[in-house]
Legacy VTK file of the C-alpha trace (Angstrom):
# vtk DataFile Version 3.0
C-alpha trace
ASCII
DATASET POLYDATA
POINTS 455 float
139.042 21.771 107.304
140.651 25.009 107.440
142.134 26.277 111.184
143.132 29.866 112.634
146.666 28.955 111.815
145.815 28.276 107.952
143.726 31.522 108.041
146.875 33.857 109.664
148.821 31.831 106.675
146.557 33.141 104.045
146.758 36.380 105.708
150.599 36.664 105.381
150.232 35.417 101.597
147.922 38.222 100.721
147.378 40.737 103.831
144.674 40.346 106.555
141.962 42.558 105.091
141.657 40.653 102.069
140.716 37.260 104.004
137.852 36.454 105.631
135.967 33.035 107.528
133.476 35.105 108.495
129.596 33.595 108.250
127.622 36.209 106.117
130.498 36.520 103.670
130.563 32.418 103.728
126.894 32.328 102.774
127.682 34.596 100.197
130.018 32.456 98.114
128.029 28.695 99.150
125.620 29.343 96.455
124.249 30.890 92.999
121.199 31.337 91.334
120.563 28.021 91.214
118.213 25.122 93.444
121.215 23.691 94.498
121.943 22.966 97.822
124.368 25.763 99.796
127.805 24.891 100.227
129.578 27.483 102.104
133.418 27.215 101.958
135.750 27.883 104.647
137.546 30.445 103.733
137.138 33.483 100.562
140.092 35.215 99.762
140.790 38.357 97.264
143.252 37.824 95.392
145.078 41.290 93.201
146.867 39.927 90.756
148.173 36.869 89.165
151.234 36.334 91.165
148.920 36.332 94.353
146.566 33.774 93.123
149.838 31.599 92.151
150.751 31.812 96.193
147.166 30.832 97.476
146.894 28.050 94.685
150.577 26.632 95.698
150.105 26.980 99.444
146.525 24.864 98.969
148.090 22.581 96.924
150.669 21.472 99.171
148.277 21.427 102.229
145.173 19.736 99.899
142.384 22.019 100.057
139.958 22.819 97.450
140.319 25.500 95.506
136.888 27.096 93.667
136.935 29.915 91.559
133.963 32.755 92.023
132.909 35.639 89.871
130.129 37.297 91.052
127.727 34.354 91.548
125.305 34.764 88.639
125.793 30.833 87.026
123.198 28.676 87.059
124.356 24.983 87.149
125.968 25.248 90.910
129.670 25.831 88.761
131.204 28.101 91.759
129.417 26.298 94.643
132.487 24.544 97.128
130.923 21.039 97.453
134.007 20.296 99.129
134.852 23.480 101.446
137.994 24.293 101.383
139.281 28.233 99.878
136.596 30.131 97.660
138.987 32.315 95.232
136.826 36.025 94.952
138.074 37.684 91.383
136.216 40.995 92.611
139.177 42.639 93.018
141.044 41.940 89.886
138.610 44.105 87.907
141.186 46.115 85.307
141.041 46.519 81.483
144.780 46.498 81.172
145.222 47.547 77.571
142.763 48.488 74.997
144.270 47.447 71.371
141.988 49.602 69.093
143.824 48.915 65.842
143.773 44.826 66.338
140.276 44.782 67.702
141.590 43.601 71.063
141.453 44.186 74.868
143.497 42.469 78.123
141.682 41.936 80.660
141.595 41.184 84.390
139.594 37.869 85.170
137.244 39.788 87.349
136.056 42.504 85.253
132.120 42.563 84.930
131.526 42.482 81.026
128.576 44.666 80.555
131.128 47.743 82.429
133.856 46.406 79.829
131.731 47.136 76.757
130.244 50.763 78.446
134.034 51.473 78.130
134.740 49.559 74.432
131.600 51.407 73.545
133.941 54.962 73.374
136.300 53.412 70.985
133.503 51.672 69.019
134.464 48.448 70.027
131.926 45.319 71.409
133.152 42.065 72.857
130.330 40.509 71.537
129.074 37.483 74.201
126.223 38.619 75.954
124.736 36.371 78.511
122.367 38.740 80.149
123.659 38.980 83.882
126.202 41.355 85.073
128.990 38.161 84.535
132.792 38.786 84.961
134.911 38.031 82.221
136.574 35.418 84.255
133.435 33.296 84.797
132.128 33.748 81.105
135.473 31.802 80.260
134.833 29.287 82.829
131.465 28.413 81.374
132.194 29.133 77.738
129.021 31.413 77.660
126.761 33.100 75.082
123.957 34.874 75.029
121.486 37.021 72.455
124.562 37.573 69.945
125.741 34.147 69.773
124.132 33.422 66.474
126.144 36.031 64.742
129.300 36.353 66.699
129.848 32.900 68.761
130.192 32.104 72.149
132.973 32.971 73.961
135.240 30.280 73.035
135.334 31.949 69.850
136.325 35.510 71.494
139.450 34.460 73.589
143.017 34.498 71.947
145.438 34.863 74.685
144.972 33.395 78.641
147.328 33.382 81.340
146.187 30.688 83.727
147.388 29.475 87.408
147.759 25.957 87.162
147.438 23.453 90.169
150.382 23.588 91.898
150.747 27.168 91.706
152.795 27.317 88.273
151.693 30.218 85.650
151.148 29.709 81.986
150.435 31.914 79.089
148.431 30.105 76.363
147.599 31.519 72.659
148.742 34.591 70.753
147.514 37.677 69.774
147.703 37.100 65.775
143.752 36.390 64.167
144.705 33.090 63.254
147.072 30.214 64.096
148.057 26.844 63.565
150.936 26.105 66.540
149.816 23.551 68.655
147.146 21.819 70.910
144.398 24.734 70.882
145.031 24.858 75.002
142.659 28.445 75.333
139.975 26.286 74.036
140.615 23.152 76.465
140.882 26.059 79.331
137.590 27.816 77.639
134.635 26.398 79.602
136.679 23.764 82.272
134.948 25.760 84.652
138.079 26.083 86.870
138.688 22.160 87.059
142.062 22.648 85.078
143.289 26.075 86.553
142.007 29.348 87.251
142.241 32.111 84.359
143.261 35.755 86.012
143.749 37.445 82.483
142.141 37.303 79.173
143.332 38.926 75.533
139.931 39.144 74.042
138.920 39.447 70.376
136.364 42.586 69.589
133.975 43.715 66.579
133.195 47.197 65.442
130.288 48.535 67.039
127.442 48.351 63.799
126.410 51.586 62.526
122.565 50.934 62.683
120.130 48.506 64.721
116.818 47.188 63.373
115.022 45.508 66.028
111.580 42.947 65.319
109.339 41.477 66.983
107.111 38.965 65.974
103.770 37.144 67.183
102.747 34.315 66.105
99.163 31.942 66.982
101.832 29.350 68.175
105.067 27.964 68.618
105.396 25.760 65.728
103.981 29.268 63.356
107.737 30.611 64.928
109.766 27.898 65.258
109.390 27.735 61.153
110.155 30.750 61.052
113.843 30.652 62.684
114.309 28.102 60.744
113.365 29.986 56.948
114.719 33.381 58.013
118.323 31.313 59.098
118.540 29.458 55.897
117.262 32.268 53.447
120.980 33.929 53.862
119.725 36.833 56.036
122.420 37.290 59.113
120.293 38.481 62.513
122.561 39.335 65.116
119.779 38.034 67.368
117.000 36.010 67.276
115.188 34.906 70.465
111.811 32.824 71.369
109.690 33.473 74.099
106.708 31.017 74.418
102.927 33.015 75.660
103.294 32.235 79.130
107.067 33.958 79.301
104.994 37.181 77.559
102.606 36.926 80.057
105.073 37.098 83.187
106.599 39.861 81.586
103.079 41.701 81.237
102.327 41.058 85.196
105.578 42.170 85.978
106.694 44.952 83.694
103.173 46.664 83.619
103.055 45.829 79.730
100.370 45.428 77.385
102.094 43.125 74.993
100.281 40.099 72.964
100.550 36.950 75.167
101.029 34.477 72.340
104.547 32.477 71.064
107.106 35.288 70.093
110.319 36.390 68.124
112.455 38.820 69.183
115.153 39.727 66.264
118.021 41.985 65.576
119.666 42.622 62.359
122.633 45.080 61.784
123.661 46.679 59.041
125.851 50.320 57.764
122.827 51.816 56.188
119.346 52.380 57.201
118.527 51.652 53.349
119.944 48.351 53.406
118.334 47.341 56.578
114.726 48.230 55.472
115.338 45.665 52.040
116.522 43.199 54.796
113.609 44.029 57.132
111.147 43.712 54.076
112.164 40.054 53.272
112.259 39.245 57.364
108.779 40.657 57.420
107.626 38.547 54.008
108.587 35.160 55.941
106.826 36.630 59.093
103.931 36.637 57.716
104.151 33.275 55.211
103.918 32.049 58.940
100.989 33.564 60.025
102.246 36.695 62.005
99.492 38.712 63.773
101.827 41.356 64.707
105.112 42.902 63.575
106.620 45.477 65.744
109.521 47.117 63.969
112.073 50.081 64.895
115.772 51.431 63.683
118.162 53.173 66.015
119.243 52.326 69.287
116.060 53.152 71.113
114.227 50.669 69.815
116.987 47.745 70.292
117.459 48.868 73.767
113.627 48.665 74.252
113.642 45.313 73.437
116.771 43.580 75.305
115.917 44.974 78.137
112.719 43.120 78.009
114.532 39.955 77.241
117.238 40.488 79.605
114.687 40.897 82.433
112.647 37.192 81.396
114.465 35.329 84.281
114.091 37.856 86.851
110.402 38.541 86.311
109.808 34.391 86.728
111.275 34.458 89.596
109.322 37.212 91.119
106.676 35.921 89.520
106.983 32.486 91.977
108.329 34.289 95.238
109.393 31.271 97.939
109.939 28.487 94.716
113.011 27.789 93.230
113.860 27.620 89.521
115.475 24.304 87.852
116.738 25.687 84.465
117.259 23.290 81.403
119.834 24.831 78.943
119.869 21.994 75.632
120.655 22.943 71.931
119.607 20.836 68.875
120.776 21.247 65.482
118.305 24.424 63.725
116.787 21.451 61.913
115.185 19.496 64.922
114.575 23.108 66.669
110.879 23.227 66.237
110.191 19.547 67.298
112.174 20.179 70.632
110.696 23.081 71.591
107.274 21.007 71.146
108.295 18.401 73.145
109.498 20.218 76.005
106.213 22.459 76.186
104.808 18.578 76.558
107.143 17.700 78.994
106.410 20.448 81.062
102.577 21.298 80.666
101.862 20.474 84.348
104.428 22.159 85.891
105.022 26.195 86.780
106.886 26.460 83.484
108.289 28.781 80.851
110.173 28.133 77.493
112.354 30.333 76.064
115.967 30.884 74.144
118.269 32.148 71.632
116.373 30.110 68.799
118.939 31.382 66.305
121.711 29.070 67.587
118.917 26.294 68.265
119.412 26.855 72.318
116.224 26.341 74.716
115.770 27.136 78.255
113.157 25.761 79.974
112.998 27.404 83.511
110.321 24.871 86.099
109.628 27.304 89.364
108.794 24.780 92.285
109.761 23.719 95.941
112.251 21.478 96.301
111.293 20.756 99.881
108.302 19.016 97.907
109.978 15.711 97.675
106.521 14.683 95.009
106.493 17.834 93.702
110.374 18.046 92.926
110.427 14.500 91.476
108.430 15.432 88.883
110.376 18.305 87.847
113.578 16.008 87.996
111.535 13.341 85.757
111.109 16.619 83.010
114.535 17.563 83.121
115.636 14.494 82.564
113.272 13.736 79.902
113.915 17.242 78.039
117.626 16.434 78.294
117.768 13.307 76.864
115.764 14.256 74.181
118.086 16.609 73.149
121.051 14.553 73.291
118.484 11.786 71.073
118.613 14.685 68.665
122.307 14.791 68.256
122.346 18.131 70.567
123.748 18.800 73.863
122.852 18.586 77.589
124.160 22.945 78.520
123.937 25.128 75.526
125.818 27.591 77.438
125.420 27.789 81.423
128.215 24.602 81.878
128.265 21.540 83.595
128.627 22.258 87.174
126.945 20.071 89.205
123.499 20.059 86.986
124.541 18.294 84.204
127.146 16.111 85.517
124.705 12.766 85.149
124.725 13.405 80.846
128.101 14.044 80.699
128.504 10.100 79.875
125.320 10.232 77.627
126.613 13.286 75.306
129.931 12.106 75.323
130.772 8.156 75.413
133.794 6.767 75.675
135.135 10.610 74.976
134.481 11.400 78.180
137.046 8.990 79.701
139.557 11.079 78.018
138.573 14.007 79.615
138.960 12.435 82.929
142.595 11.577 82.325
143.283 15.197 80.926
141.813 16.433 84.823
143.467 13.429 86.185
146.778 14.512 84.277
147.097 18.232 85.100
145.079 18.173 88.792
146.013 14.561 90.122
145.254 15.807 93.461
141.442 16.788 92.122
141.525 19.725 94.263
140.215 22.440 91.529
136.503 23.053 91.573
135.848 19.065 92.563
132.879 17.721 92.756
131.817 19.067 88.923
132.413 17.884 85.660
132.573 13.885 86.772
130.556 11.610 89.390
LINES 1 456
455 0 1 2 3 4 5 6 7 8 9 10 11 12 13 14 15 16 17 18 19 20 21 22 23 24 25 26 27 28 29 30 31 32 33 34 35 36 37 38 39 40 41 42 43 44 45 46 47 48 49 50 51 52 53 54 55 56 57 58 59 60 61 62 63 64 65 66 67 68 69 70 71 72 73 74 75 76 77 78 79 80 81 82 83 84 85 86 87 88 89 90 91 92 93 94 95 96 97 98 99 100 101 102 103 104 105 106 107 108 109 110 111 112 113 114 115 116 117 118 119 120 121 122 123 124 125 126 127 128 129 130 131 132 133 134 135 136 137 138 139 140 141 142 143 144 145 146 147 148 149 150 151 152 153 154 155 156 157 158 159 160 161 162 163 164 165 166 167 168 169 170 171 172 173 174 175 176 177 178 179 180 181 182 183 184 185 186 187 188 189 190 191 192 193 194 195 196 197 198 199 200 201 202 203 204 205 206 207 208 209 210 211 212 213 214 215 216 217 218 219 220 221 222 223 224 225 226 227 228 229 230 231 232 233 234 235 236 237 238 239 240 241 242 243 244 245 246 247 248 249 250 251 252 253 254 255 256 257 258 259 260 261 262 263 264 265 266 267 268 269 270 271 272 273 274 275 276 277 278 279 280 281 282 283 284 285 286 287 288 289 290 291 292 293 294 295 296 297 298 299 300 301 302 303 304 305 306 307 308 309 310 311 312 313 314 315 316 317 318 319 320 321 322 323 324 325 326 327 328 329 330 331 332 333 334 335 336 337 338 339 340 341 342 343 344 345 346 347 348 349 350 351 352 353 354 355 356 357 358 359 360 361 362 363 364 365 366 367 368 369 370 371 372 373 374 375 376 377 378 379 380 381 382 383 384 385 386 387 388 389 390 391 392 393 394 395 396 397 398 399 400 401 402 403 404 405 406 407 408 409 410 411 412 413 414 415 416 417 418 419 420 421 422 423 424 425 426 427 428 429 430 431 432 433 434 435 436 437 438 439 440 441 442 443 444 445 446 447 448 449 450 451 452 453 454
């Protein structure tokens, strides 16, 4: 537990205005949009720059409080709750693009700059860091979870975006991991051990980031089907028939018809696609679009919606970006336990058909980036409901294992935290052991983000 003398410490570390034990701002940080239980910590502090977070890391270290990293609060696996109290470390303030590289397709970056303001800026240069997980996420957290998003099927996750990190280890020390050439071969890959450790191993405060060209021209689809299997198979034939969509998202009837009660739309409520392709001619993207729309309908389309230009892309991610929101609204007082598996592409279809069994009694809603064969199941329900919640427990666990059954994985892209902890052992056998001495090895103390990762 933290006293008034450890609070006038952190003061003197960092100055006085950038601490706070105050209750509201507490709350804040003890939670995120997640059922799991709040957890407020002791303390938040706001840190400026990496040398400060090295001083509050150090001076924890040596008294043994926790130390959780927090972004802006938008995970969904309880990854920045403080199970253990202790100092919640706010990246708010260490929001700067530091250096935009044009000619090497690269930017530095702060840990605590929101992504979707970082590519309004890259967008001058014709630049796009290409992860895209929806929510106004900080760069730093994205790391922390490895995530994704609508683009991953095209461009990767985020692991597959980070080339340079400098990193505050326990203890306080600072290290610099990576380089900024495309490719390399020096080493233990340590940006990718840091990539998606959620803050267990040390907290990132800046990020070199690979970029892509901004394309020249958008098409965007979208497809209705009579059912789910009709566009499941059709992932599946448009992903192995060469064509390269930049996006390609599922949304199962009842998802269309939350978005109809909530949005005020008029759209089909039956299974459907939602697809991107990009290309540097208009020309070359209606041949692509023809074949797309030739599979379509091999798989019983009833309705193709079609556009090129930016309009008509932004028209429909916003209506995929919105999906969560407009569930939750949809369920006002419930709370929302969201499953997050992938399967290989080739067991895609019969996952998605087993979870819609899983779930068909519950307040439920299947969707995901179907490209990269990642499904999100979202259950709205009361976890008060002791009955009620053990049911939705019994799905999860059912959906999850399934996946794994299916050679896939138990988070997709929204991290371990304190969700997924139980599969951990599941996924990853007698692997997983060697994870534990890696944390064991570089935080022997366990004081960074504990209580996720390993029960």
């Amino acid at each position: 537990m933290i006293d008034a003398k450890d609070i006038l410490e952190l003061k003197a570390i960092i100055g006085e205005e950038w601490v706070s034990a105050g209750e509201s701002v507490r709350e804040l940080h003890s939670h995120d949009e997640s059922f799991h239980a709040h957890v407020p910590p002791d303390v938040v502090v706001w840190p400026h720059s990496t040398e400060e977070v090295s001083s509050i890391v150090k001076w924890a270290y040596e008294k043994d409080i926790p130390i959780t990293p927090w972004g802006v609060g938008t995970s969904l696996e309880g990854n920045p709750i403080p199970v253990h109290n202790g100092i919640s470390i706010d990246f708010q303030e260490m929001n700067k693009i530091l250096a935009i590289r044009q000619e090497d397709f690269q930017v530095d970056v702060q840990a605590g700059v929101i992504y979707k303001e970082l590519n309004k800026t890259l967008g001058h240069h014709g630049l796009l860091f290409p992860p895209d997980p929806g929510a106004a996420a900080t760069i730093g957290g994205m790391i922390g979870n490895n995530a994704s998003g609508i683009r991953t099927v095209k461009y990767g996750s985020t692991k597959d975006c980070v080339m340079k990190l400098t990193v505050v280890l326990p203890g306080g020390d600072i290290i610099r991991t990576g380089n900024r050439a495309r490719k390399s071969s020096s080493g233990y890959n340590l940006c990718s051990l840091l990539v998606g450790s959620e803050g267990t191993l040390g907290l990132v405060t800046e990020a070199t980031l690979r970029l892509v060209g901004l394309p020249a021209n958008f098409m965007a689809v979208r497809a209705v089907f009579p059912a789910v299997f009709n566009a499941t198979n059709t992932v599946f034939q448009i992903m192995s028939s060469g064509l390269s969509p930049s996006a390609m998202e599922l949304l199962d009837g009842k998802v269309m018809e939350v978005l109809n009660h909530d949005r005020n739309l008029s759209l089909q409520e039956q299974p459907t696609l939602l697809m991107e392709f990009t290309g540097f001619s208009e020309t070359g993207l209606a041949e692509e679009m023809a074949f797309v729309e030739e599979i379509c309908l091999e798989n019983k389309c009833v309705f193709l919606d079609k556009g090129i230009g930016a309009t008509e892309r932004s028209r429909l991610w916003e209506m995929r970006h919105l999906t969560f929101e407009s569930i939750k609204r949809s369920h006002t007082g419930l709370s929302p336990l969201i499953m997050d598996i992938a399967v290989p592409l080739s067991r895609y279809s019969n996952m998605v058909a087993f979870a819609k069994e899983e779930v068909k009694d519950l307040a439920a809603y299947v969707f995901g980036h179907a490209g990269d064969g990642n499904i999100h199941v979202v259950v709205m329900d009361d976890p008060a409901d002791k009955t009620r919640w053990k049911r939705v427990e019994e799905a999860n666990n059912n959906i999850v294992v399934k996946a794994l059954e299916l050679e896939g994985t138990c988070t997709g892209e929204h991290g371990v935290g304190i969700g997924k902890c139980p599969f951990l052992k599941i996924e990853h056998g007698e692997s997983l052991e060697l994870m534990k001495k890696i944390k064991a090895l570089i935080d022997p103390k366990n004081l960074m983000n504990p209580g996720k990762f390993f029960i």
